[in-house]
C-alpha positions as CSV (number, residue, x, y, z in Angstrom):
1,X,-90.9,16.9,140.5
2,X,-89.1,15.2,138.3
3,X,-90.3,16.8,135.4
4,X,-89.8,20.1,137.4
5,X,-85.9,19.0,137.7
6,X,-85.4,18.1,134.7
7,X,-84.2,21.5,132.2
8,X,-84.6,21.0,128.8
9,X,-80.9,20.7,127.4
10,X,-80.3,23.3,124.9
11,X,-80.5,21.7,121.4
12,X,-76.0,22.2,120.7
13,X,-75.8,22.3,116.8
14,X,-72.2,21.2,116.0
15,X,-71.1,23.8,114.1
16,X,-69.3,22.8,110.9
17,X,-66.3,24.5,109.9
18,X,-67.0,26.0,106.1
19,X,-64.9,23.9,103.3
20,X,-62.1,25.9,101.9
21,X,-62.8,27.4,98.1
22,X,-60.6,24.9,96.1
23,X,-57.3,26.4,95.0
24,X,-57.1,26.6,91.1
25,X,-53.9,24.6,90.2
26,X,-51.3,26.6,88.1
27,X,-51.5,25.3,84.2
28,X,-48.6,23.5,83.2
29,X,-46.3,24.8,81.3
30,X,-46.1,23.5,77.8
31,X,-43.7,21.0,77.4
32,X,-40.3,22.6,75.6
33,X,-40.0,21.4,71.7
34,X,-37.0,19.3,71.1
35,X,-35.1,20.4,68.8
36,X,-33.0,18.1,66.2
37,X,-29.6,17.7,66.7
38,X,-27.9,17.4,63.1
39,X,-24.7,15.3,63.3
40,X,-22.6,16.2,60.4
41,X,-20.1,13.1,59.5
42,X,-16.7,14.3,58.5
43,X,-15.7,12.6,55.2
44,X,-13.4,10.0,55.3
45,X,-9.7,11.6,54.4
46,X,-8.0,10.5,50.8
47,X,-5.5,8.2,52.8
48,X,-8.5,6.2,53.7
49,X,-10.6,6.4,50.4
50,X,-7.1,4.7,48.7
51,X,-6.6,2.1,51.3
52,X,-10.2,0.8,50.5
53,X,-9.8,0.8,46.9
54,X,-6.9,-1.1,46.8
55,X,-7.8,-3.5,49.4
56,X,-11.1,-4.1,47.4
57,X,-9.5,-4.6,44.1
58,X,-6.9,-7.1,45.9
59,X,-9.8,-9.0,46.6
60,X,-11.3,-8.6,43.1
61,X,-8.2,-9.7,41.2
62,X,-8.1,-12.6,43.6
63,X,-11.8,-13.6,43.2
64,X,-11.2,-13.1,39.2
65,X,-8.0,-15.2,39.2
66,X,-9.3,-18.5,41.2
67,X,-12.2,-18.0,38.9
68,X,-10.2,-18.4,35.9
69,X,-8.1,-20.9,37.5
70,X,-11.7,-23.2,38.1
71,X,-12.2,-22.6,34.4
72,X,-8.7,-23.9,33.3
73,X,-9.2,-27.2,35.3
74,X,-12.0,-28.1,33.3
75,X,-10.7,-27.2,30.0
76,X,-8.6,-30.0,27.7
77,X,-4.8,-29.2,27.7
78,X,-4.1,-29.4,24.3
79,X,-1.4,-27.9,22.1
80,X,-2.2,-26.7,19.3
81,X,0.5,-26.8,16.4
82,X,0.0,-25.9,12.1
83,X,-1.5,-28.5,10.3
84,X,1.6,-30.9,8.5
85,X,-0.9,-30.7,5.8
86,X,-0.6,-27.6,3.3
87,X,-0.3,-26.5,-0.2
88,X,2.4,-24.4,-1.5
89,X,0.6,-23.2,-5.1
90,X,1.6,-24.6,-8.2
91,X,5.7,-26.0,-9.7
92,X,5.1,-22.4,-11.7
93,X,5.4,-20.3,-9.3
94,X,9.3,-21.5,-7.9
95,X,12.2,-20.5,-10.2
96,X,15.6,-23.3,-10.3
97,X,17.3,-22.9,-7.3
98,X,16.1,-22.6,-3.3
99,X,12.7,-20.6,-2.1
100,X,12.8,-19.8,1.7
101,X,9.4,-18.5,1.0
102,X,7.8,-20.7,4.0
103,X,10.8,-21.0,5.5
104,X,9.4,-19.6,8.7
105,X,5.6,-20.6,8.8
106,X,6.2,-24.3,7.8
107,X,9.8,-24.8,8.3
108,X,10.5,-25.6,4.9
109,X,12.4,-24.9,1.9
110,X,11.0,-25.6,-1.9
111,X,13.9,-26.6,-4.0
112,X,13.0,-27.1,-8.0
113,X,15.9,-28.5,-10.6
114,X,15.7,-29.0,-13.7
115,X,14.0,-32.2,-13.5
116,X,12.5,-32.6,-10.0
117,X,10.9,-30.2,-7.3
118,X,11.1,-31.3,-4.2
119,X,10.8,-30.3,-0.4
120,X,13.7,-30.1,2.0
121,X,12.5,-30.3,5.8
122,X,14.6,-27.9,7.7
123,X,16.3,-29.4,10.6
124,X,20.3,-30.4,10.8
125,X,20.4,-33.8,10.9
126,X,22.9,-33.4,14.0
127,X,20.8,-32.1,16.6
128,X,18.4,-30.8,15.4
129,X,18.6,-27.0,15.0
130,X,17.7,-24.8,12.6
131,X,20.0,-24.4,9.4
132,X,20.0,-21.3,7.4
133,X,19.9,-21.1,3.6
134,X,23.2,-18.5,2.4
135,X,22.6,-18.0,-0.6
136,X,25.7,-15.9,-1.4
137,X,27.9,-19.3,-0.9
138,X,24.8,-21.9,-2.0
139,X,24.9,-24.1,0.7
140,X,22.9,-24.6,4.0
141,X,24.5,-23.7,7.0
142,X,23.8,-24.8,10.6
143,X,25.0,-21.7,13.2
144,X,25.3,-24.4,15.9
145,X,28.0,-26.7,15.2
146,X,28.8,-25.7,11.7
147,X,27.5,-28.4,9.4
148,X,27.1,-27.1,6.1
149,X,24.5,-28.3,3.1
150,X,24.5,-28.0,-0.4
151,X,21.8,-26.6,-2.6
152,X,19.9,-30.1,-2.1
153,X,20.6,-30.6,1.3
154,X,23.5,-33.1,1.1
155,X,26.2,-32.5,3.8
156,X,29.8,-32.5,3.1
157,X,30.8,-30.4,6.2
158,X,30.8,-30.3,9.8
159,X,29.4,-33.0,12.1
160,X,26.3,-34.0,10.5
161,X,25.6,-37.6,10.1
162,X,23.7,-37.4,6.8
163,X,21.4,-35.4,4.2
164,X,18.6,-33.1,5.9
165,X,15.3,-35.1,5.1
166,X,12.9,-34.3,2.5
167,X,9.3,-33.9,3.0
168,X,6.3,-35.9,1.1
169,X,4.9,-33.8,-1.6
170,X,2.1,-34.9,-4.7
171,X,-0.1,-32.9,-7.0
172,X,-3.6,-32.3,-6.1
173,X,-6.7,-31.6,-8.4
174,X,-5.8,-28.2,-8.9
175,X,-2.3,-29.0,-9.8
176,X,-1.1,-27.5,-6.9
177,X,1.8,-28.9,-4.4
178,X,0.4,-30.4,-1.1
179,X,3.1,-30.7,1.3
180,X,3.3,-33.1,4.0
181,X,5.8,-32.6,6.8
182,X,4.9,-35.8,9.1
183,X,6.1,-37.8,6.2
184,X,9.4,-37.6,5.8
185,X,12.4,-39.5,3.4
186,X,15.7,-40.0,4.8
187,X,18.8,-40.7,3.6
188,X,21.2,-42.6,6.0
189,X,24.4,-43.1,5.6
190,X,25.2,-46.5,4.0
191,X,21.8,-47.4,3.8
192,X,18.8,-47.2,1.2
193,X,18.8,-43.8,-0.5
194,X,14.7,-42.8,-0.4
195,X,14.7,-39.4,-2.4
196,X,14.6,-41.1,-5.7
197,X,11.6,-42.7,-4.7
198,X,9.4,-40.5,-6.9
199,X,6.4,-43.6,-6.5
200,X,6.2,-42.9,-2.7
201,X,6.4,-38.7,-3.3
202,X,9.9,-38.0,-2.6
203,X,9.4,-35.2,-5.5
204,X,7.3,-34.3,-8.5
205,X,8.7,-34.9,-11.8
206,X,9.1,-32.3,-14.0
């Protein structure tokens, strides 16, 4: 009976839905090229251009200077000044009377008499300036105070307190004049005469 009762259950098949196809996915689209952006840089305008140049060659002329100035510390300070040393050629070569030949380069005049040549040193004797040689009155002539010279170099005018001084001169071994100007012979007034002193170069005999 019981095997009567029971009814043989239908076999129920689940039915399975059918997958759906798979959807093709759209391509992407390419990516878009980037294209280069060129920046042009406007030139700098002439008022800028100057403003640069000369603030660069400030600093240049600056550098250079405190470089030259370094330089300079380091360096001796000496003055230099002519040698009181020098030859004037030969008693030949000066005629009687007053040569201003080296009147300018070594402050000197050559004065040649008939026995004697001799150099006068040219200063005044009053203060020191500088005496001109006028040769149309023969006499020295200081433009500062007016003391006047003769053709040796002895005062008779004006406030000078004696003769201008004369200059150490000797023969060499050419036979030319060597002139020294840091040895000087002075004649003050009342006291020893030293241009006759021919022993100690005061002149050169003729």
């Amino acid at each position: 009976m019981d095997s009567q009762s029971e009814v043989a259950a239908p076999e129920v098949s689940a039915a399975v839905p059918p997958r759906p196809a798979p959807v093709a996915k759209a391509a992407a689209p390419p990516p878009a090229r980037q294209t280069a952006v060129v920046v042009e840089s406007t030139p700098d305008p002439p008022v800028n251009k100057m403003r640069r140049r000369i603030v660069w060659t400030s600093i240049a002329a600056f550098l250079t200077t405190c470089f030259f100035m370094f330089l300079r510390f380091f360096l001796p300070r000496a003055i230099f000044e002519p040698s009181t040393v020098f030859k004037i050629g030969f008693p030949s070569d000066y005629a009687l009377g007053v040569d201003t030949k080296w009147q300018q380069q070594y402050r000197i005049w050559v004065d040649k008499t008939a026995d004697r040549v001799f150099v006068i040193y040219r200063r005044c004797t009053h203060l020191g300036c500088t005496p001109d040689w006028k040769a149309s009155e023969n006499k020295f002539k200081c433009p500062c105070h007016g003391s006047g010279y003769d053709s040796e170099g002895i005062n008779f005018e004006g406030p000078a307190p004696r003769p201008m001084d004369r200059a150490h001169v000797e023969m060499d071994a050419e036979g030319q004049i060597v002139v020294d100007t840091n040895r000087l012979f002075k004649w003050p007034k009342g006291e020893k005469n030293e241009f006759n002193d021919v022993d100690r170069g005061a002149y050169i005999p003729l």
